[in-house]
VODREN-305894 format. One record per residue (C-alpha): residue number from 1; x, y, z. Coordinates in pm, 1 decimal. Layout:
N
@nr:NUM&u:X&v:Y&w:Z
...
END
This chain:
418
@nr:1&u:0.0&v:0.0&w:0.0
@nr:2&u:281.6&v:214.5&w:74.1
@nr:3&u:479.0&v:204.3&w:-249.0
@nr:4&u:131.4&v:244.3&w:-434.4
@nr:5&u:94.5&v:584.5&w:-251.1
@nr:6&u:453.3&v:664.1&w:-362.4
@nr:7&u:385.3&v:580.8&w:-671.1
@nr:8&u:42.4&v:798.4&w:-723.8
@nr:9&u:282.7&v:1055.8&w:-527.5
@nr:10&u:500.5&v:1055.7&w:-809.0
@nr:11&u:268.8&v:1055.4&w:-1085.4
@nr:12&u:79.4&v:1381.4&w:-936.4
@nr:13&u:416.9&v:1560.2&w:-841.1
@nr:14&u:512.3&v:1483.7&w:-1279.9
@nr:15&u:179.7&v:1605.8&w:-1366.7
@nr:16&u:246.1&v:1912.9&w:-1171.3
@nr:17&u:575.9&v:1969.5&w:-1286.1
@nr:18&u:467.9&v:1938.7&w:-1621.4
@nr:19&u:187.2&v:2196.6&w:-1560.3
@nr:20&u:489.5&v:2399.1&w:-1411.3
@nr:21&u:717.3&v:2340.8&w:-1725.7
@nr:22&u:434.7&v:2475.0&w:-2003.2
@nr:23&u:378.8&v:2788.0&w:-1835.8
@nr:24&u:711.0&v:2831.0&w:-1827.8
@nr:25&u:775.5&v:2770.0&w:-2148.4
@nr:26&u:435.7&v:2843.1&w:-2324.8
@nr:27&u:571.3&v:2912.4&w:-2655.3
@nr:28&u:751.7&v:2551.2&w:-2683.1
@nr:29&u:498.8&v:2387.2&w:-2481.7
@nr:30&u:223.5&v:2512.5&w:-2744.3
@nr:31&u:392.0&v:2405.9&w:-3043.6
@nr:32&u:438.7&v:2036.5&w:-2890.7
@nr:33&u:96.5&v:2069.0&w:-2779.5
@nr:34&u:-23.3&v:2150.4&w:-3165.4
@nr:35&u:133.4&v:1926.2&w:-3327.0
@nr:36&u:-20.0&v:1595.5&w:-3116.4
@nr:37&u:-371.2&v:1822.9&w:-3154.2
@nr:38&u:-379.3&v:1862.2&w:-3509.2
@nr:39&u:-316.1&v:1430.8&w:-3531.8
@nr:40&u:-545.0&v:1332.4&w:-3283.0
@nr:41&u:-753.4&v:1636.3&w:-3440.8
@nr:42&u:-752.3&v:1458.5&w:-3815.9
@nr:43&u:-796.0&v:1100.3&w:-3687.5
@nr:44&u:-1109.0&v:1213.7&w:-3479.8
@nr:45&u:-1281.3&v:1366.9&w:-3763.8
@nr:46&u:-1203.3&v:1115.7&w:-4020.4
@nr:47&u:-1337.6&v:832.7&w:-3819.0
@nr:48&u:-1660.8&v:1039.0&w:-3700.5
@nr:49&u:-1716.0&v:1113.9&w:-4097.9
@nr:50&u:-1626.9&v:732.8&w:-4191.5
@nr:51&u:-1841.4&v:622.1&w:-3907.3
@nr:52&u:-2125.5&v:825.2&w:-4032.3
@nr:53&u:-2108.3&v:799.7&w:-4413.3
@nr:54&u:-2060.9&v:387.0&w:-4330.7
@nr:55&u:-2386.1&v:400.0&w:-4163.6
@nr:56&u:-2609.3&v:620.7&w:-4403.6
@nr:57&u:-2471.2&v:364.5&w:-4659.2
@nr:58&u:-2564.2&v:67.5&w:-4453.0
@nr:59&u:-2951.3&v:208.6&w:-4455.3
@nr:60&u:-2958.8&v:306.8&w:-4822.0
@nr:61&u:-2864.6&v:-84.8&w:-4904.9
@nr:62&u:-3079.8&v:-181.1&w:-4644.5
@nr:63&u:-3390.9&v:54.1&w:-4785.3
@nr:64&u:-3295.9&v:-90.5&w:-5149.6
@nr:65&u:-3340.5&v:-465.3&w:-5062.9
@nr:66&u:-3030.8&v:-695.1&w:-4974.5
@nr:67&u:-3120.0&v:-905.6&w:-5322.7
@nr:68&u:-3195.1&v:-602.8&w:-5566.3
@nr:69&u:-2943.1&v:-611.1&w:-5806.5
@nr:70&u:-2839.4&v:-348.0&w:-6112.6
@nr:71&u:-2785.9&v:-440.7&w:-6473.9
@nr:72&u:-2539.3&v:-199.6&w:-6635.9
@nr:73&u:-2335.0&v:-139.9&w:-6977.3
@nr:74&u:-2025.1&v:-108.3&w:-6814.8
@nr:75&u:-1840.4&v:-316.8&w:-6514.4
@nr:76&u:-1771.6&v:-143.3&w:-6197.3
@nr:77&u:-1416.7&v:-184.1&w:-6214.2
@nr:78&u:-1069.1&v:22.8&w:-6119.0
@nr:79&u:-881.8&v:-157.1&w:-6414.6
@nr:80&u:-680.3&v:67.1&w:-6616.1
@nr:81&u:-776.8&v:120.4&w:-6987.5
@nr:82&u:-511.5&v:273.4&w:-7262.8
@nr:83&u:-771.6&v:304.7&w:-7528.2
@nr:84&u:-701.9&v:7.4&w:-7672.7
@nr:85&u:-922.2&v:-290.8&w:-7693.0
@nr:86&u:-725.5&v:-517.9&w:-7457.6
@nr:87&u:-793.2&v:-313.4&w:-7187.0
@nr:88&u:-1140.9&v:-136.8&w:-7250.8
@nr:89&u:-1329.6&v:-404.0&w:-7404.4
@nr:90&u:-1666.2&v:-266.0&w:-7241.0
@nr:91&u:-1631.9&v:15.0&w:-7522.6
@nr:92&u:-1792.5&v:-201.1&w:-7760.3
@nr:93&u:-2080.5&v:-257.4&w:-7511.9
@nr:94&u:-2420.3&v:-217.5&w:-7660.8
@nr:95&u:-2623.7&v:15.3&w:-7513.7
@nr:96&u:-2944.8&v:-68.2&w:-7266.9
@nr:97&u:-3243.4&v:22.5&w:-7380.0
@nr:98&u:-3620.9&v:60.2&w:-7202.2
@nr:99&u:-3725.8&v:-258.8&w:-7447.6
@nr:100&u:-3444.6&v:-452.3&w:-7222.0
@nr:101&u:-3626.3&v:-320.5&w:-6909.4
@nr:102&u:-3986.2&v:-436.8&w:-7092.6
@nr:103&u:-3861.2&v:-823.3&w:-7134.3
@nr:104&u:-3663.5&v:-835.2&w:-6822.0
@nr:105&u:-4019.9&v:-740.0&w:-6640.9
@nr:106&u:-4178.7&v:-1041.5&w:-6827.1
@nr:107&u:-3908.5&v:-1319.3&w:-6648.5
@nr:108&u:-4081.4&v:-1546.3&w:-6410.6
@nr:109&u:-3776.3&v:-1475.9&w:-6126.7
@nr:110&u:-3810.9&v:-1072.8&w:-6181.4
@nr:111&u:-4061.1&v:-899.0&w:-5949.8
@nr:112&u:-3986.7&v:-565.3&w:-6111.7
@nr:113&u:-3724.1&v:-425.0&w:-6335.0
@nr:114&u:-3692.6&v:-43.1&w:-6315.4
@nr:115&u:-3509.6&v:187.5&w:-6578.0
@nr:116&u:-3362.7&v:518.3&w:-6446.6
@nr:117&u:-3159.6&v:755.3&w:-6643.0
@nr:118&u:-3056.9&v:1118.9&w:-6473.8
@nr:119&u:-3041.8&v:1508.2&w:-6645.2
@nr:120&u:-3060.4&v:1842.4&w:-6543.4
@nr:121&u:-3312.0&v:2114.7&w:-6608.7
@nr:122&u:-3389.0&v:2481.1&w:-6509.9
@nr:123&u:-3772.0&v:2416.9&w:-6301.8
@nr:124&u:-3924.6&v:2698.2&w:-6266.9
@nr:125&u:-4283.4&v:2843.7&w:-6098.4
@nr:126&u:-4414.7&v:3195.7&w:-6133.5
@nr:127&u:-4092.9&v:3417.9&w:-6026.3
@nr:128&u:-3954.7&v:3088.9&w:-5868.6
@nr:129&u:-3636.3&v:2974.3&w:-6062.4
@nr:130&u:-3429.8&v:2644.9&w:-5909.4
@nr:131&u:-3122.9&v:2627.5&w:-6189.3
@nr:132&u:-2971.0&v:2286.6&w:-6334.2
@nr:133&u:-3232.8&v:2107.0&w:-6058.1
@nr:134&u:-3178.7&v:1714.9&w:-6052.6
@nr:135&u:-3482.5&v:1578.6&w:-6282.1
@nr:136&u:-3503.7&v:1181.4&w:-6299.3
@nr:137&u:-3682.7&v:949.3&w:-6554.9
@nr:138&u:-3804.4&v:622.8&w:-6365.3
@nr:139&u:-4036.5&v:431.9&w:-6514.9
@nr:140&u:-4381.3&v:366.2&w:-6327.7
@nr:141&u:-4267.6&v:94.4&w:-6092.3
@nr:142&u:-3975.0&v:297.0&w:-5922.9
@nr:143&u:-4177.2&v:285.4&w:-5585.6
@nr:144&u:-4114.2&v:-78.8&w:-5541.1
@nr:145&u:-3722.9&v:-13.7&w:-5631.6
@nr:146&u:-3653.5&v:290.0&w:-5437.9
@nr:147&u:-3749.9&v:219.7&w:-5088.7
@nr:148&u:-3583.1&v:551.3&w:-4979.1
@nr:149&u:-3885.3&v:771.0&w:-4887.4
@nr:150&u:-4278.6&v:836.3&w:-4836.3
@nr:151&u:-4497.0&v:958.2&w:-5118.2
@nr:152&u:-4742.5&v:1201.5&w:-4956.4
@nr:153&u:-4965.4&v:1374.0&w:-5056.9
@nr:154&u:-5049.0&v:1271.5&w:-5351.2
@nr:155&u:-4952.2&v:1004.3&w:-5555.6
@nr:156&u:-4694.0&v:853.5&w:-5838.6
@nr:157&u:-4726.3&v:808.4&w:-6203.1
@nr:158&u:-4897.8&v:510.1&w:-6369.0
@nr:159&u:-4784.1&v:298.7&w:-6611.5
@nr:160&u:-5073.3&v:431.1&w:-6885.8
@nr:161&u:-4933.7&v:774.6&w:-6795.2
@nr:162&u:-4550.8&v:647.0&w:-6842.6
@nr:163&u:-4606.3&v:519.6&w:-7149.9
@nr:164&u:-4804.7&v:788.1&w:-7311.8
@nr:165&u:-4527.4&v:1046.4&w:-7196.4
@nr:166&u:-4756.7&v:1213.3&w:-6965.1
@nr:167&u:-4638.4&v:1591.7&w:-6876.1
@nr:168&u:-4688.2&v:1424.7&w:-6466.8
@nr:169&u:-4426.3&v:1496.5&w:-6207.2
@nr:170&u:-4328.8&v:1411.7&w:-5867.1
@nr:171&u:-4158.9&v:1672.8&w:-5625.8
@nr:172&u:-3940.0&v:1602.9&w:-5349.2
@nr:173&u:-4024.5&v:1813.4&w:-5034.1
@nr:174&u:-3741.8&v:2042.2&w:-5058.6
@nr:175&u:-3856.4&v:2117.5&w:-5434.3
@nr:176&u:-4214.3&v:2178.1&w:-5258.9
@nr:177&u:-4070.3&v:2434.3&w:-4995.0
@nr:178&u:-3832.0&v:2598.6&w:-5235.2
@nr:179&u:-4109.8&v:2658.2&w:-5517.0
@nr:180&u:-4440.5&v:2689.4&w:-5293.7
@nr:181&u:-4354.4&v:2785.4&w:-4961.5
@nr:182&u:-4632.4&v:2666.8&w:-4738.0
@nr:183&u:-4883.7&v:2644.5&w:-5030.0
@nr:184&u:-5027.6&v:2296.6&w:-5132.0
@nr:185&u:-4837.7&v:2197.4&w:-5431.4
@nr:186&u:-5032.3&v:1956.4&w:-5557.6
@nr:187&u:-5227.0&v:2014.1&w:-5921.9
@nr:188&u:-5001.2&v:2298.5&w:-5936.4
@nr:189&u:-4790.2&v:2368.6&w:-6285.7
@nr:190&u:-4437.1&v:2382.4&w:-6259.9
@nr:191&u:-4215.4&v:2435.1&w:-6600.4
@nr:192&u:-3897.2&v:2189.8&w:-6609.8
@nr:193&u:-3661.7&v:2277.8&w:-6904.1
@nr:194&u:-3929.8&v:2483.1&w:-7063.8
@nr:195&u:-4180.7&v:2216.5&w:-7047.7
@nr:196&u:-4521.6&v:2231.4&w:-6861.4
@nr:197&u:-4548.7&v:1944.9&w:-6583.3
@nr:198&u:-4862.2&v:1900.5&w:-6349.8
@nr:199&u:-4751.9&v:1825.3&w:-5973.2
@nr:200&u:-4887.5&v:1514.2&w:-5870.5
@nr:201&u:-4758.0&v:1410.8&w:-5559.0
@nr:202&u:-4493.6&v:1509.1&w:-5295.5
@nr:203&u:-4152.9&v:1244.3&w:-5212.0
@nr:204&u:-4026.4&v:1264.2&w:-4861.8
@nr:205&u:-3674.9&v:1097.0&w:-4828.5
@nr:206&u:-3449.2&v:1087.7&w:-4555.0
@nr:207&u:-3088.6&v:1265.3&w:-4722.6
@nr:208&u:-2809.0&v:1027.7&w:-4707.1
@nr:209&u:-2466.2&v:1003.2&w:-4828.2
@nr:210&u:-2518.9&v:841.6&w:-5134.3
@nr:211&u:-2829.7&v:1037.2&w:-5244.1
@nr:212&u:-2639.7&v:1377.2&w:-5238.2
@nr:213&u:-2817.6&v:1547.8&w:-4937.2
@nr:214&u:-3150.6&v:1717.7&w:-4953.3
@nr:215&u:-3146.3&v:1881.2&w:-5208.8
@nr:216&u:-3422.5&v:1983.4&w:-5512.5
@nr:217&u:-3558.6&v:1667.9&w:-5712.0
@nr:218&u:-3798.8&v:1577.4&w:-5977.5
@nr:219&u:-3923.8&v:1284.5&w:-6078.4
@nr:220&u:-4083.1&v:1219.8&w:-6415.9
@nr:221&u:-4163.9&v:915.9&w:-6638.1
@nr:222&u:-3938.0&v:777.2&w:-6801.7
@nr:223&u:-4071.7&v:842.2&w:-7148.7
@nr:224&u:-4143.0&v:1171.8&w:-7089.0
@nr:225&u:-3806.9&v:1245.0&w:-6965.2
@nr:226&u:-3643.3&v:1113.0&w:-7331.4
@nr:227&u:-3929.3&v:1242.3&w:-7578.3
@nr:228&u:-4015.6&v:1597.6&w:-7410.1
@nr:229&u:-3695.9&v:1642.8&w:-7189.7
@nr:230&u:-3439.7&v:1523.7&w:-7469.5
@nr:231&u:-3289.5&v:1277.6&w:-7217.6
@nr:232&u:-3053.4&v:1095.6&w:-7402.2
@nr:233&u:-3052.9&v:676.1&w:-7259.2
@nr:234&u:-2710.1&v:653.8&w:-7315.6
@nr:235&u:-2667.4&v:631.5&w:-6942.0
@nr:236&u:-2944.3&v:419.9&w:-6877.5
@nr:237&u:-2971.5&v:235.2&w:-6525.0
@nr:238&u:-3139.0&v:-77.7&w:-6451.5
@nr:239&u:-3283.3&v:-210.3&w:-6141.0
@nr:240&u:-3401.7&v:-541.6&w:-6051.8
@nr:241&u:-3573.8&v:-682.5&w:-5764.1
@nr:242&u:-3610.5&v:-1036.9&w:-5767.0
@nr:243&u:-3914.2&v:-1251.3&w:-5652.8
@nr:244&u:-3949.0&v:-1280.9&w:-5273.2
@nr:245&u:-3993.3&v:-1725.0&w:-5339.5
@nr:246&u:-3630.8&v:-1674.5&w:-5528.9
@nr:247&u:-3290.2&v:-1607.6&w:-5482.4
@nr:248&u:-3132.4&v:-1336.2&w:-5619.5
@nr:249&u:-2916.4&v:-1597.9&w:-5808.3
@nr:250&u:-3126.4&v:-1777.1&w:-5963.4
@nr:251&u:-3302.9&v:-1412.9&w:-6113.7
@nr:252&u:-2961.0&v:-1293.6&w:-6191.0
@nr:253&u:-2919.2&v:-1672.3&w:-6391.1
@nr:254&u:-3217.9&v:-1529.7&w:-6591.1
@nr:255&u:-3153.2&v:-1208.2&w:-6699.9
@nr:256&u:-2814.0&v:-1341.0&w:-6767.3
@nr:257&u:-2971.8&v:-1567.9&w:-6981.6
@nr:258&u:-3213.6&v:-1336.1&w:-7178.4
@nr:259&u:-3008.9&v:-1071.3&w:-7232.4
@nr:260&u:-2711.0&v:-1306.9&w:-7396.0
@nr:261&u:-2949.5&v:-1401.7&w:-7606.7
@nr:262&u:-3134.2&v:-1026.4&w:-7676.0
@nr:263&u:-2768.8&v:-942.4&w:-7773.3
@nr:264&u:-2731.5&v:-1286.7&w:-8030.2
@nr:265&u:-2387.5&v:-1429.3&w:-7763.4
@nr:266&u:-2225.7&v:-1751.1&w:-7837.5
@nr:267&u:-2179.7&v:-1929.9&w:-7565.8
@nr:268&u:-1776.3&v:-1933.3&w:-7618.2
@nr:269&u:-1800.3&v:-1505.4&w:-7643.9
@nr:270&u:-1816.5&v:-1314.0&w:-7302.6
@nr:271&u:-2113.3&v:-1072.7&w:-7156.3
@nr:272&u:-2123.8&v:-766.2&w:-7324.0
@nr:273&u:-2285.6&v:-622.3&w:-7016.8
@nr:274&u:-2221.7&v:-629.6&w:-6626.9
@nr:275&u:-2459.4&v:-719.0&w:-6303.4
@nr:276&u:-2355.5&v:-502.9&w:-6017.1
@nr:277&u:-2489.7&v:-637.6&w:-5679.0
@nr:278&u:-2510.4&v:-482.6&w:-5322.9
@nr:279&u:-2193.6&v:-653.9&w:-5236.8
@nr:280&u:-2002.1&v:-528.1&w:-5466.8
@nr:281&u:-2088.9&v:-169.5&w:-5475.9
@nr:282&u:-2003.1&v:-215.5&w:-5105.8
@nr:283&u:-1689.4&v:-380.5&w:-5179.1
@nr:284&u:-1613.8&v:-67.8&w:-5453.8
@nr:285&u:-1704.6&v:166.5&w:-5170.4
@nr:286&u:-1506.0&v:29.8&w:-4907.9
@nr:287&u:-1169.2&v:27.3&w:-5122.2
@nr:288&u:-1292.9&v:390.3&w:-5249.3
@nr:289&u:-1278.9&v:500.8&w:-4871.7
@nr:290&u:-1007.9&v:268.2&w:-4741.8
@nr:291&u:-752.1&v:438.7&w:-4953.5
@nr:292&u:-875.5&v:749.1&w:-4808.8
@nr:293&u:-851.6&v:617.3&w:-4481.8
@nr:294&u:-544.2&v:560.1&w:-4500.4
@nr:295&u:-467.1&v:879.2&w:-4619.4
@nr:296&u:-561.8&v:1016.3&w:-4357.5
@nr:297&u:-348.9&v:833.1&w:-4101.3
@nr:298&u:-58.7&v:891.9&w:-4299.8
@nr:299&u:-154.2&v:1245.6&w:-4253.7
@nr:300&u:-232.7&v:1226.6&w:-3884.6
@nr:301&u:70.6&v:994.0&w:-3819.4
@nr:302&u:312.9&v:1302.3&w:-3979.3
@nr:303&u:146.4&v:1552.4&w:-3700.0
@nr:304&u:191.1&v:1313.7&w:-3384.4
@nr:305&u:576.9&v:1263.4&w:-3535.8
@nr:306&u:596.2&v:1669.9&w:-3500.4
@nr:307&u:411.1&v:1703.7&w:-3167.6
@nr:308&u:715.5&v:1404.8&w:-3066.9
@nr:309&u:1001.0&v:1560.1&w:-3202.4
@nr:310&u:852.1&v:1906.6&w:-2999.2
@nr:311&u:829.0&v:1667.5&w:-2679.3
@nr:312&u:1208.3&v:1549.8&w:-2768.0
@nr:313&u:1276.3&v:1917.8&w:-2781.0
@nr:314&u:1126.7&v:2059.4&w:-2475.1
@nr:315&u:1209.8&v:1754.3&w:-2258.0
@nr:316&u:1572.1&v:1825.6&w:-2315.3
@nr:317&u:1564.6&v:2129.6&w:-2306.4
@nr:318&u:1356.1&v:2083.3&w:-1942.6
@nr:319&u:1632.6&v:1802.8&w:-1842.8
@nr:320&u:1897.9&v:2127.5&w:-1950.2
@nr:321&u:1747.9&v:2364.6&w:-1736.8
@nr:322&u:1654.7&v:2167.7&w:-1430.9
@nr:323&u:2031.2&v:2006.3&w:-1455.0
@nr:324&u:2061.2&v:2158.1&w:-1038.6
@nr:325&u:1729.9&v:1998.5&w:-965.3
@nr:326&u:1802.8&v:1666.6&w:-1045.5
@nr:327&u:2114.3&v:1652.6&w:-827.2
@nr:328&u:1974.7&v:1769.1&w:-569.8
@nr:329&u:1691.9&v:1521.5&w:-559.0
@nr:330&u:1958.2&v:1226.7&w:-656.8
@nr:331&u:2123.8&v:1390.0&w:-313.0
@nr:332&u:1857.1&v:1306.1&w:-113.9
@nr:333&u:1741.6&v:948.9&w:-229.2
@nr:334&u:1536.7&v:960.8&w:-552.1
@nr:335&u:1630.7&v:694.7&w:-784.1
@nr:336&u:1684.9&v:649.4&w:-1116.2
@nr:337&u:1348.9&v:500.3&w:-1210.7
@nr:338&u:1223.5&v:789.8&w:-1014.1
@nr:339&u:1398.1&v:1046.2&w:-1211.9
@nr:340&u:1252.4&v:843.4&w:-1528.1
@nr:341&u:912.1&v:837.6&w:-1462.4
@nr:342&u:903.3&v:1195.7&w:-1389.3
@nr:343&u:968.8&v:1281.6&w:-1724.6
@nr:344&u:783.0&v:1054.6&w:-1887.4
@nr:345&u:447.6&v:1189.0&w:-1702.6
@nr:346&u:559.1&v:1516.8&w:-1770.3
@nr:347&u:596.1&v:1395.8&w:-2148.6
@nr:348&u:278.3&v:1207.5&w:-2114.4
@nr:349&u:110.5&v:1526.3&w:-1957.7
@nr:350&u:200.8&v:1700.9&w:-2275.2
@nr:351&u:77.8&v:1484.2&w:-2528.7
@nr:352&u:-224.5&v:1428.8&w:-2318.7
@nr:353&u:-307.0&v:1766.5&w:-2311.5
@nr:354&u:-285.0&v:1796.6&w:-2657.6
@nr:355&u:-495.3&v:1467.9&w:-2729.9
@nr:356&u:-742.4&v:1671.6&w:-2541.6
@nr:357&u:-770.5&v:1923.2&w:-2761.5
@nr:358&u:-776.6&v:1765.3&w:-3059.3
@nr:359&u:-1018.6&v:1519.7&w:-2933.1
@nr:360&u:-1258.5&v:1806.2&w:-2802.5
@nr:361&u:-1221.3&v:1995.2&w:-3173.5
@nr:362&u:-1294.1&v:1709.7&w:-3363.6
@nr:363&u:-1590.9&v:1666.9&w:-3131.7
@nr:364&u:-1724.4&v:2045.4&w:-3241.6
@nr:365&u:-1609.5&v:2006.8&w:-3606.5
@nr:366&u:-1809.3&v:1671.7&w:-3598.9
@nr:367&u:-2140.8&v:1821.5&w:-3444.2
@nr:368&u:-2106.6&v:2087.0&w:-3771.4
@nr:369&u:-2049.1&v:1838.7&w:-4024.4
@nr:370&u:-2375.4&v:1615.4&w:-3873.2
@nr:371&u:-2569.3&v:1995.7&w:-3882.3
@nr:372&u:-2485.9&v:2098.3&w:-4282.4
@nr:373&u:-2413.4&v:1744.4&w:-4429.1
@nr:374&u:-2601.8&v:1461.6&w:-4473.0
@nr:375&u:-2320.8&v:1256.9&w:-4303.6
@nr:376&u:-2440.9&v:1153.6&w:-3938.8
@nr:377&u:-2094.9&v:1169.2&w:-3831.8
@nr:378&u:-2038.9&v:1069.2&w:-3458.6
@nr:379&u:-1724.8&v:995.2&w:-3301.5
@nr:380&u:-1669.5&v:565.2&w:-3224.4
@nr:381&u:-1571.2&v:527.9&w:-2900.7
@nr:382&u:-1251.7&v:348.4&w:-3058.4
@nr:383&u:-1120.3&v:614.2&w:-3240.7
@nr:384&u:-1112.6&v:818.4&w:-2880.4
@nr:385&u:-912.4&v:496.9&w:-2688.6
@nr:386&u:-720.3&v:510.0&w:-3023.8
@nr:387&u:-626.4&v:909.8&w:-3027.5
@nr:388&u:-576.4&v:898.0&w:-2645.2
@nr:389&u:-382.5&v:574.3&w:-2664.9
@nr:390&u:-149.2&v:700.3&w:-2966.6
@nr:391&u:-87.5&v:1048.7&w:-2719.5
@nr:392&u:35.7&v:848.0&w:-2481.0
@nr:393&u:272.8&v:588.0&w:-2721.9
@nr:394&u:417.6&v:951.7&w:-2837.6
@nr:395&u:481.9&v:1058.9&w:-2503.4
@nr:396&u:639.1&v:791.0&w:-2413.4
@nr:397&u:843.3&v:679.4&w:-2671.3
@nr:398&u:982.2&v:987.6&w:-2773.1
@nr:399&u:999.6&v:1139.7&w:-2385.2
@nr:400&u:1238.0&v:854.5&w:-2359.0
@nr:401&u:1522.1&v:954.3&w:-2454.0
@nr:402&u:1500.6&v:1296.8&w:-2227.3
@nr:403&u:1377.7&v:1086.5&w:-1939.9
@nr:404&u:1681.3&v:836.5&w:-1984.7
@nr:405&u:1926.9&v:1135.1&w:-2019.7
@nr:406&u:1795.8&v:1252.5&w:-1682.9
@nr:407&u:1796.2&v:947.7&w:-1494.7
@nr:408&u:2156.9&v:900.6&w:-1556.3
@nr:409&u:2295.4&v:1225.5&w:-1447.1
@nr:410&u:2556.8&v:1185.1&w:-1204.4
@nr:411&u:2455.8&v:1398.3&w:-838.7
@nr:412&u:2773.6&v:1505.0&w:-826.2
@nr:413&u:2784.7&v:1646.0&w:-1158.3
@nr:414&u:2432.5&v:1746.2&w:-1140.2
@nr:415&u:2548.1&v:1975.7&w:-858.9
@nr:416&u:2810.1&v:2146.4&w:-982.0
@nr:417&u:2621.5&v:2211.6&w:-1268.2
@nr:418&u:2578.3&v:2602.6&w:-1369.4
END
């Protein structure tokens, strides 16, 4: 019990000398103190924004349907193409086209297969102008596709009114506010791209990462969009959402199958197309955002190294000045480890203290980016044992060589020091 007492003793008498030592040297201490804050600082934020974009990612695969797949003329890969065709085969890829989305519908597997393709147009009501405003053709059975809202009030296109090219549109709600205020929106005319639409119903969606935020949208059908809104199909999307009595193998088996033979494919000759699942647009994100990860503890990694080489610094520059001291308390009994651990609390102090602050910034500059982004980013309780954790490694390992320097001053020397 004794030598525990000592030992707290100790560990509040470095503190305090530490606490001594930066307002005695506030200039040096600071700079140490910066340059562990601004790494613990980056590390903090990253994590809270990975932590939060992971999650609103999570909920937009989960709203889409773990077995809805997407049929695409290109592959979702990072391969590198020269321009020949070795390397970018998918060049020659025939384009999809809304009769592909027609006969995929018809397959006994398919519950519904949805074509999407994106523009922008100038919408417009009154004196009311939102510029280059996100405008999407679906076709009529998007609802069962895009799980990522409410429609209310109002209601969605039909499939008579999609294939006639009806001038029908669905607003989001932040369309609605922006263009009518408080007013009901509904049978109201709003122009997109020039063009006359009738509101028919109001989308309420929760902004997410991978939607782009709240921000203005339109939705229109999808043959309206291409004949009255000179939307070309070239990028043409196409989701599918298998039967709930099948797997989502044995529909993607299918629409293999039909559209090798829509596009006339031996069997020897490869798919001129690609089927994207969940996994591996997760897969694609993660690698996206591991690399920038990583970055970004290379980055914080370079400002804990400064905020160590300050602590080498201003440790022996502390052991210089406090030469005297240390004799004197060799004099009268302190040992060696004694000596040591001093200095490595005080170097542990410092690096604490700046963990502190960087842990308490990225704490604010995470509550901002959850207020004006659609990240939800919140701070994991690991990244805050990590940041602490990885102040303390940098105290220690580079108060070291101070510490050691101090513990092996000879009293006698020590004393006579000026």
């Amino acid at each position: 019990m004794g030598q525990l007492t000592i030992r707290a003793y100790a560990l509040l008498e470095g503190v305090a000398i530490a606490l001594e030592s930066l307002r005695s040297n506030r200039v040096r201490a600071a700079l140490t103190i910066l340059g562990v804050a601004v790494g613990v600082f980056v590390v903090v934020v990253i994590s809270a924004a990975i932590h939060g974009i992971n999650s609103s990612v999570a909920k937009d695969f989960e709203k889409t349907g773990p077995s809805t797949f997407f049929l695409s003329r290109f592959p979702l890969s990072f391969e590198a193409c020269d321009g020949t065709d070795d390397t970018c085969k998918w060049r020659h890829n025939p384009k999809l086209s809304i009769a592909d989305v027609r006969a995929l519908g018809t397959l006994s597997t398919v519950r519904a297969s949805a074509a999407q393709l994106g523009l922008g147009r100038e919408v417009r009501y009154k004196d009311r102008v939102l510029s280059s405003t996100q405008v999407i053709g679906y076709t009529a059975n998007w609802t069962i596709v895009d799980g990522a809202g409410d429609l209310y009030p109002g209601r969605s296109f039909t499939e008579s009114e999609e294939l006639n090219g009806s001038h029908v549109v669905v607003i989001n709600d932040e369309m609605a506010t922006r263009l009518f205020g408080d007013s009901d929106p509904l049978d109201k005319v709003v122009s997109i791209g020039g063009v006359p639409f009738q509101v028919i119903g109001v989308y309420h969606y929760e902004a997410s990462f991978l939607s782009g935020g709240n921000r203005p949208r339109a939705i229109v059908p999808f043959e309206t969009a291409t004949r009255s809104l000179n939307a070309s199909q070239n990028g043409i999307g196409i989701a599918i959402v298998p039967r709930a009595d099948v797997t989502r193998d044995q529909a993607q088996d299918e629409v293999i199958a039909m559209m090798r033979g829509r596009h006339g494919l031996r069997p020897s000759t490869d798919n001129d197309f690609a089927i994207i699942t969940q996994d591996k647009l997760f897969e694609t994100y993660n690698r996206i955002f591991g690399m920038f990860f990583l970055v970004m503890i290379v980055l914080s990694a370079i400002g804990l190294l400064v905020g160590g080489v300050g602590v080498v610094a201003i440790m022996m520059i502390s052991v210089t000045e406090r030469t005297r001291e240390i004799g004197v308390r060799k004099a009268l009994g302190a040992t060696r480890g004694t000596i040591l651990w001093q200095f490595l609390v005080e170097a542990v102090t410092l690096t604490g203290i700046g963990a502190v602050i960087g842990l308490m910034a990225g704490g604010v500059v995470s509550v901002i980016i959850r207020s004006v982004t659609p990240i939800q980013a919140s701070i994991p309780p690991l990244a805050i044992v990590a940041a602490l954790g990885a102040s303390a490694i940098t105290g220690v390992i580079f108060g070291m060589l101070p510490a050691m320097r101090a513990s092996r001053l000879d009293p006698v020397d020590a004393l006579r020091y000026e």
